[in-house]
C-alpha positions, 0 to 999 in steps of 0.5 A: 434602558434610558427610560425616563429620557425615552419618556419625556422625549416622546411626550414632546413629540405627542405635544408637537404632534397635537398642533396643526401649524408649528411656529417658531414658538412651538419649537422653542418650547418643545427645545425647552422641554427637550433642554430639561429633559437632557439635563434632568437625564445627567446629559453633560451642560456644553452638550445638551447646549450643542445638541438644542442649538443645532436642533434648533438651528435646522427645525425653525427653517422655512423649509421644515415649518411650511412643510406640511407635516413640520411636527415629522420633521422636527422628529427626524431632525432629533434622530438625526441630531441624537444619531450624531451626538452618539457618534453617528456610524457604527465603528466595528473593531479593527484588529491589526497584527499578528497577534492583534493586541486589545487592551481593555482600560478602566477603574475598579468595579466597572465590570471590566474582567467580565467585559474582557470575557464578554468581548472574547465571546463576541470576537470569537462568535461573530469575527471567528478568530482564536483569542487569548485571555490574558490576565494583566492586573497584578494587583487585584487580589483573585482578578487572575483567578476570576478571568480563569473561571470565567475562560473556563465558562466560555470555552476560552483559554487564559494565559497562565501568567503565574510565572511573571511578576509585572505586566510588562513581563505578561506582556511581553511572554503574552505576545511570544505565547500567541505567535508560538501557538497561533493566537489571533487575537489578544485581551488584555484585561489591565489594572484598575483603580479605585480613581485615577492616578499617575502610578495606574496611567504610567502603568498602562502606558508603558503596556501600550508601549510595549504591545502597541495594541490595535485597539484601546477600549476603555470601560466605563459602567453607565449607571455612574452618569457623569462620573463614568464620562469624567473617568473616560476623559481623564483616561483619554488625556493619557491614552490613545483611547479607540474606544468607549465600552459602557457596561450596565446599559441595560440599567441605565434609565437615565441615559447621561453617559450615553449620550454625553461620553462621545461629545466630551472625550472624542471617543466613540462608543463602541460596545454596550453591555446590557446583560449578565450573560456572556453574550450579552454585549452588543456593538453600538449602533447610534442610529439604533440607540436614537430610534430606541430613545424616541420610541422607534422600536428596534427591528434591526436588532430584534430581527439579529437577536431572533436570527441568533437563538435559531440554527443557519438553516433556519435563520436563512430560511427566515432571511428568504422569507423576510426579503419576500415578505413571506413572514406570517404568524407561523414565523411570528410563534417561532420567533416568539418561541425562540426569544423566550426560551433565549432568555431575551424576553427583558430586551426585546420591548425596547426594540418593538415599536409601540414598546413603551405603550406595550410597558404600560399594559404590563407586558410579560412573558405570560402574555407572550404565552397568551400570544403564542397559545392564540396563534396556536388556536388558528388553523394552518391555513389562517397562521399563513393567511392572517387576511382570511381572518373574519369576526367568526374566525376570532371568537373561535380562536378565542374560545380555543386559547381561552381569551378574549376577541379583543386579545385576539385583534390585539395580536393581529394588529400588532403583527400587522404593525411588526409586518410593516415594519420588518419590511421597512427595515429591510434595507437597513438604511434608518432614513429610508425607514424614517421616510416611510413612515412619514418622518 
């Protein structure tokens, strides 16, 4: 996920890093590298313009050259500036009326039928509300069908919209169909072209007219780049749009949609698709995104990820333990245990910090066995005490898990370092964590 931006950015801040003194020359030089990477990523002109003045503007500042770590600083005016061209907070769903009608918008092929399934998932998994699926695209041939069979694999209902003939029929027996047997929530997933035109948005505004929908989700596939930020600005001309869902951002290496779809429609970024599971769509969260793209890793979210794949009482019992600082290599071999057997082991690098380097090296799900059978090989004692570990202890463990010391002082200083950092994550404010790592 955007990793040849994430790449280029990092090799900035090393370079930064490497001088004792910044002057206004190195910064100009980094906002030039940073200029062309933004650029080389599909990142919209008039933003990677915005974004380069601005960071400028703050880091040749007094106050940040003659600090005594300038090169930290100019790092935590980037996450921030980057935090902010990304939309700044979090914006989560607001779902108004009884019934609460979404419309989700878009052309064809962007994944939109699967993402109406996706979002249903998350509505109902994590907001607890009963939803309808509500089939409104008369024009794709099997899109009705499809949408059934994708309700049905989620245990989700879909409207039978067989009896009606245009939307605005479905819309109107849809709404009378959810306050009759007390739907909560209703998803409609409407017609798509192959670009856009006045018969599609004439189509769709009649549909808003009529379920004067809470919210207004336009989905848009990141891999397109621009072509998904010029499709999402059209759509905005002639809807109300509360939102910009990116599906495939998982695949996304170039990152040009991302972050240039809020500065160029004024719309937020509201969800991201970053799987092919139903449960693989995740709200937005800027500051997340920002400390990904610099190298930060993610613990917010690995840290949610592993909560999801466990039961309540055992995400409660990690949650007490992470708030006294109780999380030993036990907890780390469940954890591990957990995020495998989840089907997450493709996500989870990119929220590790360190994990670009931990790429490098080929990382897998074999070496994530390794790890556990490591953990494993210690005694009951040494997994809750990881302190008592001395050059002795790590041959045995070694031989035990049959790797190498080195293997062995590897996981220990990664845990370590995971430690550290689920303890700055803590609090969940992305500057407190910045500033405790000298940022």
């Amino acid at each position: 996920m955007l990793e040849a931006i994430s790449e280029r950015f990092q090799k900035v801040f090393k370079a930064l890093r490497g001088e004792g003194h910044l002057t206004e020359k190195h910064v100009d030089e980094a906002l030039g590298e940073i200029r062309r990477a933004l650029l080389a990523a599909d990142v919209a002109l008039p933003v990677v313009k915005e974004f380069t003045a601005r960071v400028r503007e703050r880091a040749v500042g007094e106050e940040v050259l003659s600090s005594l770590r300038p090169a930290h600083q100019v790092v935590k005016i980037v996450h921030e500036e980057l935090t902010r061209l990304l939309g700044g907070e979090q914006k989560p769903l607001r779902l108004r009326g009884f019934p609460a009608p979404v419309l989700l918008v878009g052309l064809q092929g962007t994944g939109k039928t699967t993402t109406c399934a996706k979002l249903a998932v998350f509505i109902k998994n994590n907001l607890r509300k009963h939803v309808l699926l509500v089939p409104a695209d008369c024009q794709r041939l099997a899109a009705r069908e499809q949408l059934e069979q994708l309700g049905a694999q989620a245990g989700l209902p879909v409207l039978d919209t067989r009896g009606w003939s245009t939307p605005e029929e479905i819309a109107r027996g849809a709404l009378l169909e959810a306050r009759r047997k007390g739907f909560e929530v209703l998803l409609f997933d409407t017609a798509g072209r192959l670009h856009v035109d006045d018969e599609l948005m004439a189509e769709l505004e009649t549909l808003h007219g009529i379920l004067k929908p809470s919210e207004v989700l336009f989905v848009a596939d990141a891999m397109t780049g621009q072509d998904a930020v010029r499709s999402a600005e059209a759509f905005a001309a002639r809807l109300p749009l509360t939102g910009v869902l990116l599906t495939k951002l998982d695949g996304d290496a170039r990152g040009g949609a991302a972050l240039s779809v809020v500065t160029v429609t004024g719309t937020p970024l509201r969800f991201a698709g970053v799987g092919e599971r139903l449960g693989d769509l995740e709200p937005f969260h800027p500051d997340r995104m920002a400390s990904r793209i610099l190298g930060m890793g993610d613990m917010l979210t690995l840290i949610e990820k592993a909560q999801a794949t466990v039961d309540a009482q055992r995400a409660e019992e990690l949650e007490r333990k992470l708030r006294k600082q109780g999380f030993d290599l036990e907890d780390l071999r469940e954890q591990l245990r957990q995020l495998r057997s989840g089907g997450l082991m493709g996500q989870i690098m990119d929220l590790i910090p360190g994990a670009k380097a931990l790429k490098g090296q080929q990382v897998d799900d074999r070496r994530l066995k390794r790890f556990e059978a490591i953990i494993c090989s210690m005694t009951p004692r040494e997994r809750r005490h990881p302190e008592i570990i001395k050059g002795s202890h790590r041959r045995r463990i070694a031989r035990g898990a049959g790797t190498t010391v080195e293997e062995v002082n590897r996981l220990l200083r990664q845990y370590a370092e995971m430690r550290k950092l689920v303890k700055r994550a803590g609090s969940g404010d992305p500057r407190r964590m910045l500033r405790s790592l000298g940022m």
